[in-house]
C-alpha positions in Angstrom: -141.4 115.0 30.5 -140.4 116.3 27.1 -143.2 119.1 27.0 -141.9 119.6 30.4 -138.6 120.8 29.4 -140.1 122.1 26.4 -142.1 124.7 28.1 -139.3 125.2 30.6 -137.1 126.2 28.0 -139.4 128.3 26.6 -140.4 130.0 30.0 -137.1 130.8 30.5 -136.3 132.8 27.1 -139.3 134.8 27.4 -137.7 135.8 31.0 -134.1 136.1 29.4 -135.9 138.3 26.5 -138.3 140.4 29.4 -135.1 141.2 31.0 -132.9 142.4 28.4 -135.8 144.3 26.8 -135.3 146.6 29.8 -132.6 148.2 28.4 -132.2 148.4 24.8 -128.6 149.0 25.5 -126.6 146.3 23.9 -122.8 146.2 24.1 -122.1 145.3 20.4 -117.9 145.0 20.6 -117.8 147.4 17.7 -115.0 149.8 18.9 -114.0 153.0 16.9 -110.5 153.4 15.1 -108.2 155.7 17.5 -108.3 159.1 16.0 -107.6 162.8 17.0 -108.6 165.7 15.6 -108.9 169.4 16.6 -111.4 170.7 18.0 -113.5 174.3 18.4 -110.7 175.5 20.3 -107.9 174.6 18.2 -106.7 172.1 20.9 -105.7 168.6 19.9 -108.5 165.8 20.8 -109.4 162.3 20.3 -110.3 158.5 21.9 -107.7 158.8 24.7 -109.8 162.2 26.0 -113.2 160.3 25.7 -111.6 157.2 27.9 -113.4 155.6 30.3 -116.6 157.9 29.1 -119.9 157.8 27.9 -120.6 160.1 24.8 -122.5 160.6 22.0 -121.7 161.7 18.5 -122.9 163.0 15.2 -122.0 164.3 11.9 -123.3 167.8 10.7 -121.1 170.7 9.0 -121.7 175.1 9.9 -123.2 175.9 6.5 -125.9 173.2 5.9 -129.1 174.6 4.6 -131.0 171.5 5.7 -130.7 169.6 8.8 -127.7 170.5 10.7 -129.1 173.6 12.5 -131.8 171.0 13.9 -129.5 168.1 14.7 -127.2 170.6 16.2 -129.9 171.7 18.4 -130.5 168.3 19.7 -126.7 167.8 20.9 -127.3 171.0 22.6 -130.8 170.2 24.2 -129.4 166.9 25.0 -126.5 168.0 26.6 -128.6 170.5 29.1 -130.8 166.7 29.8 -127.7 165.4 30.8 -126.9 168.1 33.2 -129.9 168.6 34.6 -129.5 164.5 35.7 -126.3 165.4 37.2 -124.3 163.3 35.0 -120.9 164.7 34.5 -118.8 162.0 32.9 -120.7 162.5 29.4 -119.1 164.2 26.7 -120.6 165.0 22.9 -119.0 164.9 19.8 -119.6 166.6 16.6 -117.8 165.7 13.6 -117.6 168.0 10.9 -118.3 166.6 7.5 -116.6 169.8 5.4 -114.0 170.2 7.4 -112.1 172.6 4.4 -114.6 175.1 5.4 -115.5 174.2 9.7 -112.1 175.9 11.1 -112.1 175.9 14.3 -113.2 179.3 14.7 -116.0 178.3 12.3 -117.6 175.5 14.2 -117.1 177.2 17.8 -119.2 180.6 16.2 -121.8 177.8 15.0 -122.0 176.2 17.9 -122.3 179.2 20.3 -125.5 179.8 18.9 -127.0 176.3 20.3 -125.6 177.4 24.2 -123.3 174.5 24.0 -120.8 173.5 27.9 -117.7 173.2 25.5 -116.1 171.4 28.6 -117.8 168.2 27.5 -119.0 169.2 23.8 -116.7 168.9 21.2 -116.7 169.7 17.6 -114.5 168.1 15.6 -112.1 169.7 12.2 -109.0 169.4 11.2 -108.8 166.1 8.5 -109.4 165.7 4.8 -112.8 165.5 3.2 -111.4 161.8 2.2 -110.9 161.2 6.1 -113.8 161.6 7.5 -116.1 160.2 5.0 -113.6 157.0 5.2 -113.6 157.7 9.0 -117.8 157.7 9.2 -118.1 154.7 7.1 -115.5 152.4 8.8 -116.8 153.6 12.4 -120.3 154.3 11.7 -121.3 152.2 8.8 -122.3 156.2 8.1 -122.4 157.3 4.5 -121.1 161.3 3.7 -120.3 162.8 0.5 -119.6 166.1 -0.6 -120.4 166.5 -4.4 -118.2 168.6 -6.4 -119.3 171.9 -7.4 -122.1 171.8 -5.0 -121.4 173.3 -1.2 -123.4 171.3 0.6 -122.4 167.6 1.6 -124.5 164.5 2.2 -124.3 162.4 5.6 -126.0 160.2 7.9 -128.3 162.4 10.1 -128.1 159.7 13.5 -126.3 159.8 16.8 -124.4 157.5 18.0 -123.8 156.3 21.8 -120.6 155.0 23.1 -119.8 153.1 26.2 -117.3 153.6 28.0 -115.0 150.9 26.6 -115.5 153.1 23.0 -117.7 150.5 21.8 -121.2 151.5 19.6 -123.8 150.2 21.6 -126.7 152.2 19.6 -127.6 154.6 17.3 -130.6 156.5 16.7 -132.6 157.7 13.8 -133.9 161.4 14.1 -136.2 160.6 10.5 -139.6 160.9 13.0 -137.5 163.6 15.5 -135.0 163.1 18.0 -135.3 160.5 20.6 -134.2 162.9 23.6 -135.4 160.8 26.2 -134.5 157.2 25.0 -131.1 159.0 24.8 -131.0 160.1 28.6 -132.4 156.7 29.4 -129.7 154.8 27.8 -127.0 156.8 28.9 -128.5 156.4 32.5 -127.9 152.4 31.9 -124.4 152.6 30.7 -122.9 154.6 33.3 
């Protein structure tokens, strides 16, 4: 009877575990501090406009050298994804990490560049250099830097996904590329 239960028990994780690896969407509790910023258009914009919305976010700043052009890219290619599936209620969210230099006017001229829907993409200015790399630590466990005498800052290169609730369920490394359609798949779950 007790190897009975035994393998019973042990049946029914590998079910529980089968199920859940399904979807690698996990809701982890961890919600982001309330915050609003200004975004590409000048216009006030924060938590309250993301609501009851799936998005996803990243860091990158208009005069990287390195990897923001790419990373940039991806938002945009994923945001055409996300169209293309019809899903309307997801927004995107770029925070700039030099926001003393990304104006407004700065980060929409970047951004045109990358074909972005500004209706649901929004990049993100208008805080201290202390902010947001207090801001991407606290909410993102993300570290960003900007060194003095030296024009180009250091930040995390992953994006993050949101429920709807504001919660990080997931982020996602782009080290060996950008995980386009994990993204899409995930999204699909959470809506």
């Amino acid at each position: 009877m007790k190897h009975f239960r035994l393998s019973l028990i042990l049946i029914v994780a590998v079910i529980l575990f089968s199920l859940s690896a399904c979807s690698n969407v996990k809701k982890s509790g961890d919600k982001i501090e309330d915050f609003t910023f200004t975004d590409q258009s000048g216009k006030k914009f924060g938590l309250q406009d993301l609501k009851g919305k799936v998005w996803v976010a990243h860091f990158m700043f208009t005069s990287c050298t390195t990897v923001c052009p790419q990373l940039t890219k991806d938002m945009g290619d994923l945001q055409k994804a996300i169209k293309e599936k019809g899903y309307d209620d997801v927004n995107f969210v770029s925070f700039s990490v030099d926001p003393e230099i990304d104006t407004p006017v700065a980060l929409k001229t970047y951004a045109s560049h990358f074909e972005p829907d500004f209706s649901s993409w929004h990049l993100l200015t208008g805080y201290s250099q202390e902010k947001i790399e207090k801001f991407g630590m606290d909410n993102f466990k993300a570290w960003i830097k900007k060194p003095e005498n030296d024009t180009q800052v250091v930040h995390d290169t992953k994006f993050f996904l949101f429920n709807k609730d504001g919660e990080v369920v997931k982020d996602y490394s782009t080290s060996n590329g950008f995980p386009l359609d994990e993204i899409v798949k995930d999204i699909k779950a959470l809506r």
